[in-house]
MARLUMMAR-633869 format. One record per residue (C-alpha): x, y, z; residue number from 1; residue in one letter. Coordinates in steps of 0.1 Angstrom, whole numbers. Layout:
xx X | yy Y | zz Z | k NUM | r a
...
***
This chain:
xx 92 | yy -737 | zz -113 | k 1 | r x
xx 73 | yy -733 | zz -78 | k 2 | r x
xx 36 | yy -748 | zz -88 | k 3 | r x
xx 49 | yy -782 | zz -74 | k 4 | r x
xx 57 | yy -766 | zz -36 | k 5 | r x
xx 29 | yy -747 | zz -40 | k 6 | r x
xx 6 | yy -774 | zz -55 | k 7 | r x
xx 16 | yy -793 | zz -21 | k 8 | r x
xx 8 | yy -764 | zz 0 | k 9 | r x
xx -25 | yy -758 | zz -11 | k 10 | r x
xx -31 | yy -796 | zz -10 | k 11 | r x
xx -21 | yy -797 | zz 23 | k 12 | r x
xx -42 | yy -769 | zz 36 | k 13 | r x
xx -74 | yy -788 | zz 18 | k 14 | r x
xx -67 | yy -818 | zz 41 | k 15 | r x
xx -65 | yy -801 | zz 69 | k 16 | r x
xx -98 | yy -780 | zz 65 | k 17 | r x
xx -115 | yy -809 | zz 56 | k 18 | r x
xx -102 | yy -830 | zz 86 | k 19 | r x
xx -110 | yy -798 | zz 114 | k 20 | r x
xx -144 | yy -797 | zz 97 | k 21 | r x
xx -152 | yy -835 | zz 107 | k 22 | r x
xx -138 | yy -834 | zz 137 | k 23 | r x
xx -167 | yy -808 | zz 146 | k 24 | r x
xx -196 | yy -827 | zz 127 | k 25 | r x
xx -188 | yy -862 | zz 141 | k 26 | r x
xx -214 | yy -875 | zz 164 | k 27 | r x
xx -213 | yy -891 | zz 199 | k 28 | r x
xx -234 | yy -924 | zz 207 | k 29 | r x
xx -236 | yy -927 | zz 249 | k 30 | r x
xx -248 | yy -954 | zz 268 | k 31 | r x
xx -262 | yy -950 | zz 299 | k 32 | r x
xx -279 | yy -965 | zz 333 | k 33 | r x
xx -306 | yy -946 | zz 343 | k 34 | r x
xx -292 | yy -927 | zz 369 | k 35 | r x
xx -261 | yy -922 | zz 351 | k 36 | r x
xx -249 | yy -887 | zz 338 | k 37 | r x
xx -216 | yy -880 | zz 311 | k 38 | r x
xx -202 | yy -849 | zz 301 | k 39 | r x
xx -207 | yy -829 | zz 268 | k 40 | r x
xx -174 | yy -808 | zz 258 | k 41 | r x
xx -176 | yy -787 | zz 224 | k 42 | r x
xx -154 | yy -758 | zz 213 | k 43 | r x
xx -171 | yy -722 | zz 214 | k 44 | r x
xx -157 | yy -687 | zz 209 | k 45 | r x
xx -188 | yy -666 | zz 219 | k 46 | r x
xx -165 | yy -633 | zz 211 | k 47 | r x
xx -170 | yy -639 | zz 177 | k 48 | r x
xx -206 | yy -640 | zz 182 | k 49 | r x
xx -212 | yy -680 | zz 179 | k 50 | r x
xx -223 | yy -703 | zz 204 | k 51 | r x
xx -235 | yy -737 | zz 210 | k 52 | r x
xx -274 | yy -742 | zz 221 | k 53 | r x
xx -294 | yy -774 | zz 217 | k 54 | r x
xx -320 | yy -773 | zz 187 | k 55 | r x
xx -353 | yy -786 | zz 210 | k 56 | r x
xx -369 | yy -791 | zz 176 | k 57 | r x
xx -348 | yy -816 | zz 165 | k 58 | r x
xx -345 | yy -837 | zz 198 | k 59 | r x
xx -360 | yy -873 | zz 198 | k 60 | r x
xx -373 | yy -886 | zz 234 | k 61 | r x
xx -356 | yy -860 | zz 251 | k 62 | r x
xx -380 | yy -861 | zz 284 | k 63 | r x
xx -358 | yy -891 | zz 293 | k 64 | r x
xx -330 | yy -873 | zz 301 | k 65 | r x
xx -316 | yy -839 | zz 326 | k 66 | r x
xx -296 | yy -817 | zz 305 | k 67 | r x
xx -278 | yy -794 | zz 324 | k 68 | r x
xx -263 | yy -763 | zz 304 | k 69 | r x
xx -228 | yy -763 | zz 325 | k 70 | r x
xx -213 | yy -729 | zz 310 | k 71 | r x
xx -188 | yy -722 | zz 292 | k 72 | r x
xx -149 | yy -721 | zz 304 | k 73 | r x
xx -124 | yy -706 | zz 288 | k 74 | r x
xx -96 | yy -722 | zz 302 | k 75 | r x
xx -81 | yy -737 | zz 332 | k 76 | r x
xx -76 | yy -705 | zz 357 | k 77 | r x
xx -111 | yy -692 | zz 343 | k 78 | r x
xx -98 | yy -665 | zz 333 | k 79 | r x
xx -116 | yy -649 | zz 303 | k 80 | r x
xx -92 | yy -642 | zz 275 | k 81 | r x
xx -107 | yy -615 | zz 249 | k 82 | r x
xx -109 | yy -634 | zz 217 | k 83 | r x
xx -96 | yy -669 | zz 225 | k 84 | r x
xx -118 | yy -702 | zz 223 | k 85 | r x
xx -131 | yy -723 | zz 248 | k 86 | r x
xx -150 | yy -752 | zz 261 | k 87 | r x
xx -187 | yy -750 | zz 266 | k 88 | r x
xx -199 | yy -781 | zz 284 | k 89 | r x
xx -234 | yy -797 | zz 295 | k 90 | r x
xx -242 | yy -831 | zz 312 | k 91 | r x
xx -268 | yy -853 | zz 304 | k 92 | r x
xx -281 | yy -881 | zz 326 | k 93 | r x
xx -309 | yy -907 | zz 319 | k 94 | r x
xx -338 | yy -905 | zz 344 | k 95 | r x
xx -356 | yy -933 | zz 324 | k 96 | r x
xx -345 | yy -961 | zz 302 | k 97 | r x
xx -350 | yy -957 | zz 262 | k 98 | r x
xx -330 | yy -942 | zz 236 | k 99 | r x
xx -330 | yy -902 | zz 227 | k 100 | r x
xx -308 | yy -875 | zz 208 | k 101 | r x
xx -301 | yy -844 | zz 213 | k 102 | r x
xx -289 | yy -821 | zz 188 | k 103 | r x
xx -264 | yy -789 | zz 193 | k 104 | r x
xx -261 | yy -762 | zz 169 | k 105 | r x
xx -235 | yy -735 | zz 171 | k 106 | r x
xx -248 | yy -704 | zz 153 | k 107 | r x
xx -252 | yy -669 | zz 160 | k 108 | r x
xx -284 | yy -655 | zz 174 | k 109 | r x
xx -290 | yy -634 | zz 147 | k 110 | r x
xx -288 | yy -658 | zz 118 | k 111 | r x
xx -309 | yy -686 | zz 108 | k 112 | r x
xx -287 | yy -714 | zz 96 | k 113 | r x
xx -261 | yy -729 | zz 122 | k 114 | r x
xx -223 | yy -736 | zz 110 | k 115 | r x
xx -222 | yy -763 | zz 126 | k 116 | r x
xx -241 | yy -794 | zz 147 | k 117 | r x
xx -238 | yy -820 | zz 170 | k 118 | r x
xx -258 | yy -849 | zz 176 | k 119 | r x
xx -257 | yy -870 | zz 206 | k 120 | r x
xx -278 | yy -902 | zz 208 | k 121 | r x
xx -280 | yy -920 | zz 245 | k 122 | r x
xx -292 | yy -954 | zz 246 | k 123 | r x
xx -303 | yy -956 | zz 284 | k 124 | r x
xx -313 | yy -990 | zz 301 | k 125 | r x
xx -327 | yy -997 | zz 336 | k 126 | r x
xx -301 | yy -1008 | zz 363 | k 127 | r x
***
């Protein structure tokens, strides 16, 4: 019989869902000197009409810190590529000690409810 192989296959493809979903919802801790700035990288494909923004609503603190919106790249030769992913990044730097989050959601602008989010909490402290 084949339900074994494809008992396995659909198994398989579970996992790996669930693991690509997780990978996109973990969040990042940073620590910083004020003064200090670190990059932000998450995955975007604006083609298919999603992109990454930060949710001001949700932020905590967030006048302690610069956030620059750095673009998006698609990939190394900047060449945009109809349909493929890329990176869209920001930097964040502290410009006073404390602790703050920032949240990014990646939604369409169109539709209420993100797909995803990402939080990122900076602990800053005085140099």
């Amino acid at each position: 019989m084949m339900r074994a192989p494809l008992a396995c296959l659909l198994l398989a493809a579970a996992i790996l869902t669930a693991a690509g979903t997780e990978a996109y919802a973990a969040d990042q801790t940073l620590q910083l000197a004020v003064g200090q700035e670190a990059a932000i990288e998450l995955e975007e494909n604006p083609s298919t009409g999603y992109q990454w923004t930060i949710d001001a609503k949700a932020g905590v603190n967030a006048s302690i810190l610069r956030i620059n919106d750095r673009g998006f790249l698609q990939n190394a030769d900047g060449k945009r590529l109809l349909g493929a992913p890329g990176i869209h990044r920001w930097s964040i730097a502290a410009t006073s000690a404390g602790s703050a989050s920032v949240t990014f959601v990646y939604q369409r602008s169109w539709e209420a409810t993100p797909v995803r989010q990402h939080q990122v909490t900076v602990q800053a402290v005085a140099r």
